[in-house]
C-alpha positions as MATLAB code, in Angstrom:
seq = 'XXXXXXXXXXXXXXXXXXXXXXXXXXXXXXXXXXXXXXXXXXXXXXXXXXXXXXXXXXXXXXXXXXXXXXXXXXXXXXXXXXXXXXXXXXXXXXXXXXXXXXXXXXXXXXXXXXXXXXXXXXXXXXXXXXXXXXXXXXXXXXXXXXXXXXXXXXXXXXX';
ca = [
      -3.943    0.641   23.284;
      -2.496    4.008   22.228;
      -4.704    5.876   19.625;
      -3.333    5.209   15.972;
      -1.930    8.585   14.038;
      -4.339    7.119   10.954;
      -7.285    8.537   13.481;
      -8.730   11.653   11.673;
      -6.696   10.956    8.352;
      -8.019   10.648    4.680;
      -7.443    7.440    3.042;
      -8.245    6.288   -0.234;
      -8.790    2.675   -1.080;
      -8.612    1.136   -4.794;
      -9.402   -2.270   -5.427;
     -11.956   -4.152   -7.913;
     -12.997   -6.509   -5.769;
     -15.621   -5.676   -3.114;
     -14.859   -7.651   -0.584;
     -11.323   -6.378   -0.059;
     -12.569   -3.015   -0.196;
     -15.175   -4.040    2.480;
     -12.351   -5.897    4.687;
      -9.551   -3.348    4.293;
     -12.568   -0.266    5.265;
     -13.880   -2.358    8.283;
      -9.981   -3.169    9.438;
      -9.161    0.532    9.125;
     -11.951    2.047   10.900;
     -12.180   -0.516   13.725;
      -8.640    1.217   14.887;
      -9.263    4.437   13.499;
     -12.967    5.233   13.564;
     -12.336    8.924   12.523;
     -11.197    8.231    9.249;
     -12.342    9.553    5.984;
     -12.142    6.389    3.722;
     -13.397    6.890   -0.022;
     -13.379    3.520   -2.110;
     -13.203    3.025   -6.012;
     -13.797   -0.395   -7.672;
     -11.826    0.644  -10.952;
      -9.661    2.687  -12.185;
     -11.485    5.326  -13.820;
     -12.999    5.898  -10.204;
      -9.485    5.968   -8.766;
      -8.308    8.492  -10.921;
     -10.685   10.400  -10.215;
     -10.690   10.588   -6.686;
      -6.926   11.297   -6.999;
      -7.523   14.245   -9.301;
     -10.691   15.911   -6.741;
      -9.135   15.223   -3.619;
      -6.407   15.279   -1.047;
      -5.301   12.040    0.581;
      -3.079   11.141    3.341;
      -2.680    7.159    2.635;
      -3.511    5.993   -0.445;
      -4.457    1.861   -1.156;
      -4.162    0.537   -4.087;
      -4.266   -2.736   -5.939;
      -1.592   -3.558   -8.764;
      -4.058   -6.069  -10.917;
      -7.523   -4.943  -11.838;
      -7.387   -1.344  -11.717;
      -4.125   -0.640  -13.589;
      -2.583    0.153  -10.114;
       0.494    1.168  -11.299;
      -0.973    3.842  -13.337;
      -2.976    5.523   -9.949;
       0.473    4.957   -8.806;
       2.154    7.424  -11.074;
      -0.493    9.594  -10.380;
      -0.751    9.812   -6.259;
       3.168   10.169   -6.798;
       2.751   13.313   -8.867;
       0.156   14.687   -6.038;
       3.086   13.836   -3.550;
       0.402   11.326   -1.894;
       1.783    8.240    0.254;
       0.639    4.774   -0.896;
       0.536    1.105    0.067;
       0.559   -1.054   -2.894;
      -2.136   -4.145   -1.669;
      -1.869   -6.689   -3.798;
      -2.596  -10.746   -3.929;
      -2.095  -11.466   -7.408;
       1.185   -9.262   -8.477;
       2.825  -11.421   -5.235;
       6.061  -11.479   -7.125;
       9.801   -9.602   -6.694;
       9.274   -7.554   -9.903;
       6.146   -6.292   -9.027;
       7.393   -5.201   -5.535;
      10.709   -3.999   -7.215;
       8.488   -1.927   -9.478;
       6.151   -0.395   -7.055;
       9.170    0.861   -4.741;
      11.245    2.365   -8.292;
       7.855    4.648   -8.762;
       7.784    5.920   -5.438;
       4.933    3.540   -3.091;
       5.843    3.762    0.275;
       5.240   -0.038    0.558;
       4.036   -3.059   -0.585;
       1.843   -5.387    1.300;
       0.653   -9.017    0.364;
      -3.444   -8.993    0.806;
      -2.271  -12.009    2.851;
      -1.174   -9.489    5.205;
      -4.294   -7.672    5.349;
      -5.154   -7.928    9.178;
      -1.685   -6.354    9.893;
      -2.619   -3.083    7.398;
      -3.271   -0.566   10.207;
       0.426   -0.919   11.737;
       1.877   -0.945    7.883;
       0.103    2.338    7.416;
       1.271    3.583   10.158;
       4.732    3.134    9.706;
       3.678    4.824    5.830;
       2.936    7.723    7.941;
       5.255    7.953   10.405;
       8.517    7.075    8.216;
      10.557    8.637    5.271;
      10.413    6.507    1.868;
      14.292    4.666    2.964;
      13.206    4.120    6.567;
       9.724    2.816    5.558;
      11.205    0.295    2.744;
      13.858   -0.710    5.827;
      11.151   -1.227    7.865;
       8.934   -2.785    5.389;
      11.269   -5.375    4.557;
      12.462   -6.176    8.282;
       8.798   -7.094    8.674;
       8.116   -9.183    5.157;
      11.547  -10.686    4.672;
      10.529  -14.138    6.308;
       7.586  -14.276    4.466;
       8.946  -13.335    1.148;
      11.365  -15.545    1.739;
       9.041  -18.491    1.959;
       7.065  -17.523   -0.956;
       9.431  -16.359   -3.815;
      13.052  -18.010   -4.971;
      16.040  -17.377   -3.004;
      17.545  -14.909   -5.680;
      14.361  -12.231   -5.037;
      16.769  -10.026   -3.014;
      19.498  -10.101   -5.806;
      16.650   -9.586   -8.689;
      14.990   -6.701   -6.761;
      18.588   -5.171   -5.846;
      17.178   -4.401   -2.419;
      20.204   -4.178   -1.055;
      19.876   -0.811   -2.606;
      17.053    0.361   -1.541;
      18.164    1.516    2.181;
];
């Protein structure tokens, strides 16, 4: 297996519930064990990391840590980031995170596929990632949300 470009990178992870931050750490560094990963359980936290540091991926979870609001800020830092989330599962939420500038949006269902989504955060501009994004969630989404997602979202859009 070829070495994964996340190897050596900084990542931030957001998320208020420990055991996601434990999974999504473990996950990451079992491909990448030269990774810096910091972790914040809240927002507060988050924000703060955000402000002190620079990142190269950053996670973060919609509910619970007022994701969307880390979002605005990693955006303003020019930071790339995965929204992770389990709970905001819907079109609007995923509509929302790409209109503020995420790089993607990955169900926590998804979670032991992260490294190769993170990868593609890396490796792609924001219309290429959202292409590729979608090529690899559009069966899924399509199982989980109504048939009009695509039309509510206007991903057509998008790339």
């Amino acid at each position: 297996m070829a070495e994964s470009i996340l190897n050596g990178k900084r990542i931030l992870i957001v998320d208020d519930e420990p055991d996601i931050l434990a999974v999504v750490e473990e996950g990451i560094l079992l491909s990448c064990p030269n990774c810096t990963i910091d972790k914040a359980a809240n927002y507060e936290k988050g924000a703060q990391l955000l402000d002190a540091n620079s990142y190269d991926v950053v996670i973060l979870d919609i509910m619970g840590v007022r994701g969307f609001d880390l979002l605005e800020i990693a955006v303003k830092r020019k930071f790339r980031v995965a929204m992770l989330t389990g709970h905001a599962l819907n079109p609007e939420a995923l509509a929302k995170s790409h209109d503020m500038g995420a790089m993607a949006y990955i169900p926590k269902d998804k979670i032991g596929e992260l490294v190769p989504f993170l990868e593609d955060v890396l490796t792609n501009d924001y219309k290429t990632g959202w292409k590729r994004l979608m090529d690899k969630l559009e069966a899924y989404l399509n199982a989980r949300w109504e048939k009009d997602w695509k039309t509510k979202t206007n991903i057509a859009y998008w790339y």
